[in-house]
VONUKE-376769 format. One record per residue (C-alpha): residue number from 1; residue in three letters; y, x, z. Coordinates in Angstrom, 3 decimals. Layout:
! residues N
<node n="NUM" res="ALA" Y="Y" X="X" Z="Z"/>
...
END
This chain:
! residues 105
<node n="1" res="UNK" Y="-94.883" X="71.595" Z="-52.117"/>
<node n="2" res="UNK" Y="-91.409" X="70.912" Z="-51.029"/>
<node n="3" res="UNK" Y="-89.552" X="73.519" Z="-49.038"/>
<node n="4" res="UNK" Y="-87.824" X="72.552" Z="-46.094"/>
<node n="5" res="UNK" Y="-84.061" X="72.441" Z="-46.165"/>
<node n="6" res="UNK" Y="-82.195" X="74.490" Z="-43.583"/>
<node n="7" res="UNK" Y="-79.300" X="72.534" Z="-41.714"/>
<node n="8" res="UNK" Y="-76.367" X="73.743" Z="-40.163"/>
<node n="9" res="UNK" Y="-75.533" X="72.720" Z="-36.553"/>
<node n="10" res="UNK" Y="-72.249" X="71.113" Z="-36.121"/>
<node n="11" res="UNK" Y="-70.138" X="70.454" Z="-33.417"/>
<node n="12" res="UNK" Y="-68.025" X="67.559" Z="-32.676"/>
<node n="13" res="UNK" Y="-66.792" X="66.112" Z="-29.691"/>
<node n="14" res="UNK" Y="-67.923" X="62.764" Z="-28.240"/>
<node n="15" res="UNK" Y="-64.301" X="61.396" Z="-29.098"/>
<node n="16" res="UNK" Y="-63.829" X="62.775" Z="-32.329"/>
<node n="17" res="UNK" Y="-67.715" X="61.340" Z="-32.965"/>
<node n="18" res="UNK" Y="-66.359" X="57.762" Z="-31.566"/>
<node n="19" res="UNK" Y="-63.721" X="57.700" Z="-34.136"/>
<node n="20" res="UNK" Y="-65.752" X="58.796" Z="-37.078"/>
<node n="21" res="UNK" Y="-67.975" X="55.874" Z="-36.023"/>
<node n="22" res="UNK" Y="-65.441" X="53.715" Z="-35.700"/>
<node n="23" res="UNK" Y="-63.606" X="54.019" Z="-39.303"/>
<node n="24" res="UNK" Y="-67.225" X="53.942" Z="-40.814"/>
<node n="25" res="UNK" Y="-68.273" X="50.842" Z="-39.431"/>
<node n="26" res="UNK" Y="-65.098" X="49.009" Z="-39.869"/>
<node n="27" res="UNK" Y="-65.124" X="50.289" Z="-44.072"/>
<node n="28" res="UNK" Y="-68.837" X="49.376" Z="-43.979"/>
<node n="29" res="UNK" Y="-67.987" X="45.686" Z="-42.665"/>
<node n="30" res="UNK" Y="-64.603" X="45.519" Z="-44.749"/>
<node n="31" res="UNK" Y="-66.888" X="46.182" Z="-47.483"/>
<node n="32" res="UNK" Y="-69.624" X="43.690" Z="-47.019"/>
<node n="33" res="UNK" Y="-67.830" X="41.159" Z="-46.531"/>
<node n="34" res="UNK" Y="-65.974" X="41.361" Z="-49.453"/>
<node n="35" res="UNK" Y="-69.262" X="42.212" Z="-51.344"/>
<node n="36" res="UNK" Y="-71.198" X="38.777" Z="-50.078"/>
<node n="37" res="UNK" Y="-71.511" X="35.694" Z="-52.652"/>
<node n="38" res="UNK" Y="-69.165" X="33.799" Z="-50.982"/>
<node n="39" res="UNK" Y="-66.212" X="35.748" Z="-49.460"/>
<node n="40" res="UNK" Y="-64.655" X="34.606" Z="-46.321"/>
<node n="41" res="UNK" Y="-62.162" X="31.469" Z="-47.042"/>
<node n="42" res="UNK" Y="-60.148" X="31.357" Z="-43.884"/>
<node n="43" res="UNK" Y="-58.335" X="34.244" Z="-43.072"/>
<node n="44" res="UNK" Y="-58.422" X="35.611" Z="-39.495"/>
<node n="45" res="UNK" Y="-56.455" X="33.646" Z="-36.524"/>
<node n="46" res="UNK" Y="-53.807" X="36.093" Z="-35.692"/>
<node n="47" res="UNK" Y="-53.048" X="36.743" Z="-32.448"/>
<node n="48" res="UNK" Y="-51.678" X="34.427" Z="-30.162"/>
<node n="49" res="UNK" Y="-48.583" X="37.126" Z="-29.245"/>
<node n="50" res="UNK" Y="-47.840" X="37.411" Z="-32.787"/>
<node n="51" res="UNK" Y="-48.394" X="33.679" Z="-33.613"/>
<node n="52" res="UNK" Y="-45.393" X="31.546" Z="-32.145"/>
<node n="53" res="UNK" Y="-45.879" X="28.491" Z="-34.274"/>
<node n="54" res="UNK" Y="-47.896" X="26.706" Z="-31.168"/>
<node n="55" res="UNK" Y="-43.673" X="26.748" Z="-29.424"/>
<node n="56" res="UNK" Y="-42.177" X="23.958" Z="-29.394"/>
<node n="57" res="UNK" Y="-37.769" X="24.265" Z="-29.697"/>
<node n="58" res="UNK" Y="-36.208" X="25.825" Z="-27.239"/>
<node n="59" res="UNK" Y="-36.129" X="23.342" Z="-24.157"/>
<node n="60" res="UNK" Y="-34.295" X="25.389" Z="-21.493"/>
<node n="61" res="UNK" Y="-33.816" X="22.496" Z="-19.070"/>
<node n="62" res="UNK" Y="-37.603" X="21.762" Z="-20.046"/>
<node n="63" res="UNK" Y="-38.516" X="25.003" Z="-19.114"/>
<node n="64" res="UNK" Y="-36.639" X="25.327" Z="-16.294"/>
<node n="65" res="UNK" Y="-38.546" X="22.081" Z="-14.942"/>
<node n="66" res="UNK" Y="-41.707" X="23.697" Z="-15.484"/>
<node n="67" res="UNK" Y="-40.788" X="26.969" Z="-13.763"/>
<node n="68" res="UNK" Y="-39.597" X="24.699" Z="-10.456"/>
<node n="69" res="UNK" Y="-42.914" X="23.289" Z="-10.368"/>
<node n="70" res="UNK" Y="-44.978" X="26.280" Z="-10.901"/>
<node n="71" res="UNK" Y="-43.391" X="27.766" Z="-7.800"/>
<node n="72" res="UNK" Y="-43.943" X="24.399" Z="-5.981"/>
<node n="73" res="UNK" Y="-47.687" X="25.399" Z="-6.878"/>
<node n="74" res="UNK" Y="-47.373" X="28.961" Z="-5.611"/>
<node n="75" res="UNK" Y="-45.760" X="28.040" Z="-2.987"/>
<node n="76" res="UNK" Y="-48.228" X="25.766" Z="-1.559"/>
<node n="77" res="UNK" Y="-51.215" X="28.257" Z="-2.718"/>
<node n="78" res="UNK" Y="-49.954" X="31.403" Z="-3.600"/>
<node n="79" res="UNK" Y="-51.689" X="33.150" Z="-0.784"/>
<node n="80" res="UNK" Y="-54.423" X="31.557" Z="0.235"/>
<node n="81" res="UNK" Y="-56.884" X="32.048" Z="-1.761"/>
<node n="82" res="UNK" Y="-59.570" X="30.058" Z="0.133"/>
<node n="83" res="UNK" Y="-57.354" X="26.945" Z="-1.358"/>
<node n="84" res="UNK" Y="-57.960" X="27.362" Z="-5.020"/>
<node n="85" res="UNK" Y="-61.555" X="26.771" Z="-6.799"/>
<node n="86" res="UNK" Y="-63.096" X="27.349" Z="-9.897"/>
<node n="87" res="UNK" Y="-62.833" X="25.529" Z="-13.546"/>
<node n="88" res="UNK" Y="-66.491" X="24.180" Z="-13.181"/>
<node n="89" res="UNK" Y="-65.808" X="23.320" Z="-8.942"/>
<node n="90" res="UNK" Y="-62.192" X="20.973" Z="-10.162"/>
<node n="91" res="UNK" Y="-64.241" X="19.652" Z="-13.162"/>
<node n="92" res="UNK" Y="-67.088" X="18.315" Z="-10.589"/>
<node n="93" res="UNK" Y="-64.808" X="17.145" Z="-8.186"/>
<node n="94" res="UNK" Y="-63.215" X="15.375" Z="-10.932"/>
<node n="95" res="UNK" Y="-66.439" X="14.062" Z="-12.456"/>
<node n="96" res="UNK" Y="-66.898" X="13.122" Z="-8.778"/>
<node n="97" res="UNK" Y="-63.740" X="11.021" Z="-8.576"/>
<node n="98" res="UNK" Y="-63.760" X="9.353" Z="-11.486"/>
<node n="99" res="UNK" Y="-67.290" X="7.992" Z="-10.530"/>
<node n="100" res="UNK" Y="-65.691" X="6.215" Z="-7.367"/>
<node n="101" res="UNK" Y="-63.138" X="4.598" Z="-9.529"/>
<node n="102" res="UNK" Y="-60.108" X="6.918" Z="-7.719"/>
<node n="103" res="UNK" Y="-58.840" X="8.149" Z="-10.843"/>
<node n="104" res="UNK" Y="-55.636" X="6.115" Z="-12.477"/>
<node n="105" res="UNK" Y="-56.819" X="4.094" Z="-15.833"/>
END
């Protein structure tokens, strides 16, 4: 016969329980992927504030250029938002004309 083990309640709060949660899974994960046959061979995209290489030079006439016709944009739209449409809405009514020739070649 086994004898049953006596446990000792133990309190923890729900934030200190998310963090203790959190450090295992990440080790856990850190570990298995490391452990797998074939370990990962890219390393992880950094993020895109920490990655600059996607800049072009500096281009402050460039820059200013785009800035004048952003506000052009705003300008025009900025407050109504009736006026602007969704990615999938534009891509339709571009789909739509392209299919009655009206787009430049």
């Amino acid at each position: 016969m086994s004898t049953p083990t006596v446990g000792t309640p133990v309190s923890i709060s729900l934030p200190d329980l998310e963090d203790l949660m959190r450090r295992v899974v990440r080790e856990v994960v850190r570990e298995e992927l490391f452990r797998s046959p074939r370990p990962p061979t890219r390393s992880i995209t950094p993020s895109i504030l920490a990655d600059w290489s996607q800049e072009g030079p500096d281009d402050p006439a460039g820059d200013n250029e785009l800035l004048a016709e952003a506000m052009v944009v705003l300008d025009e739209y900025g407050d109504k938002p009736e006026s602007w449409m969704t990615w999938a809405d534009f891509e339709a009514k571009l789909d739509r004309a392209e299919a009655r020739g009206e787009l430049p070649g």
